[in-house]
N, C-alpha and C positions, 0 to 999 in steps of 0.2 A: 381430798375434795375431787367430787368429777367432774371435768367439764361437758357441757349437754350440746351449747349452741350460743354463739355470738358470746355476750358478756354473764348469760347464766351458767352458774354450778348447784350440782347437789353434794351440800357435806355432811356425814354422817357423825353421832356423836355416841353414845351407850343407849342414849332411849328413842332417838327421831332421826329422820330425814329431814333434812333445812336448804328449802331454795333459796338461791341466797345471789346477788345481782353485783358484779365486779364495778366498784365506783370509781377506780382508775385514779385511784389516792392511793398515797402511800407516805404512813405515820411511822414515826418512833414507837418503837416497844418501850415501855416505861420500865418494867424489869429487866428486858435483854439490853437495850440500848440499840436493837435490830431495828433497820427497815421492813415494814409489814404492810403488803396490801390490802385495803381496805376492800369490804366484801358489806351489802345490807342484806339481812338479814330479812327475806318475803314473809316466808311462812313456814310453818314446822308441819311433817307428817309422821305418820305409824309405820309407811309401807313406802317404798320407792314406786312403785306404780301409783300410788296417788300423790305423790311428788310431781310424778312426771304430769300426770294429769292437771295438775295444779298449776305448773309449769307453763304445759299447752293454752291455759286459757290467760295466763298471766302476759304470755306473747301476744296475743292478739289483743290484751284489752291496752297492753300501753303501745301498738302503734295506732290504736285509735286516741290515745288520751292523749288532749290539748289540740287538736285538730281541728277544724270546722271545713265538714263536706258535706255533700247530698248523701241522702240514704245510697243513694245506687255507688257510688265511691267508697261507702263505706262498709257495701254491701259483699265489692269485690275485694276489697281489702281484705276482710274477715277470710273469704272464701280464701285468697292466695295464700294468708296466715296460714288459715285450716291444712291447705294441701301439702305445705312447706312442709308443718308440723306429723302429719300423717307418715309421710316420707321419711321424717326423722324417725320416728318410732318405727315405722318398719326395719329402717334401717339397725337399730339398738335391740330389734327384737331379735335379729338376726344373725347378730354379733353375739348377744346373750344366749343363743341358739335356744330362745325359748318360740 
């Protein structure tokens, strides 16, 4: 599993990329008898770039969710998400040296 930022990963499996959001539980394995942290599962992709993609906009819609502000607050909220997230990708583009 990779971790991307904050409580997101992307974990890959034979056919998809799965965003998947660390819920800071942690269950018994019912056949190991291990402690297993628990992970929800967002959404499934083809491609790790539209993971990531998936990702970027999945940040910015839940620090909007459950809030009540004026457009202009929520206006720069988005944008600070946006710039945060910008930064990140550059940064993984450049580590991937793509």
């Amino acid at each position: 599993m990779i971790h991307v930022i904050d409580d997101w990963y992307i974990d890959v499996d034979e056919y998809q990329y799965i965003v998947k959001k660390d819920l800071h539980r942690v269950r018994t394995d019912k056949k190991t008898g291990k402690a297993v942290d628990e992970y929800r599962a967002v959404s499934y992709h083809s491609s790790l770039s539209k993971a990531l993609k998936s990702l970027g906009r999945k940040i910015i819609l839940d620090d909007l969710q459950g809030q009540s502000m004026e457009l202009e607050e929520a206006c720069t909220r988005i944008k600070a998400q946006a710039d945060r997230w910008e930064t990140i990708m550059k940064n993984i583009m450049e580590a991937c040296g793509i």
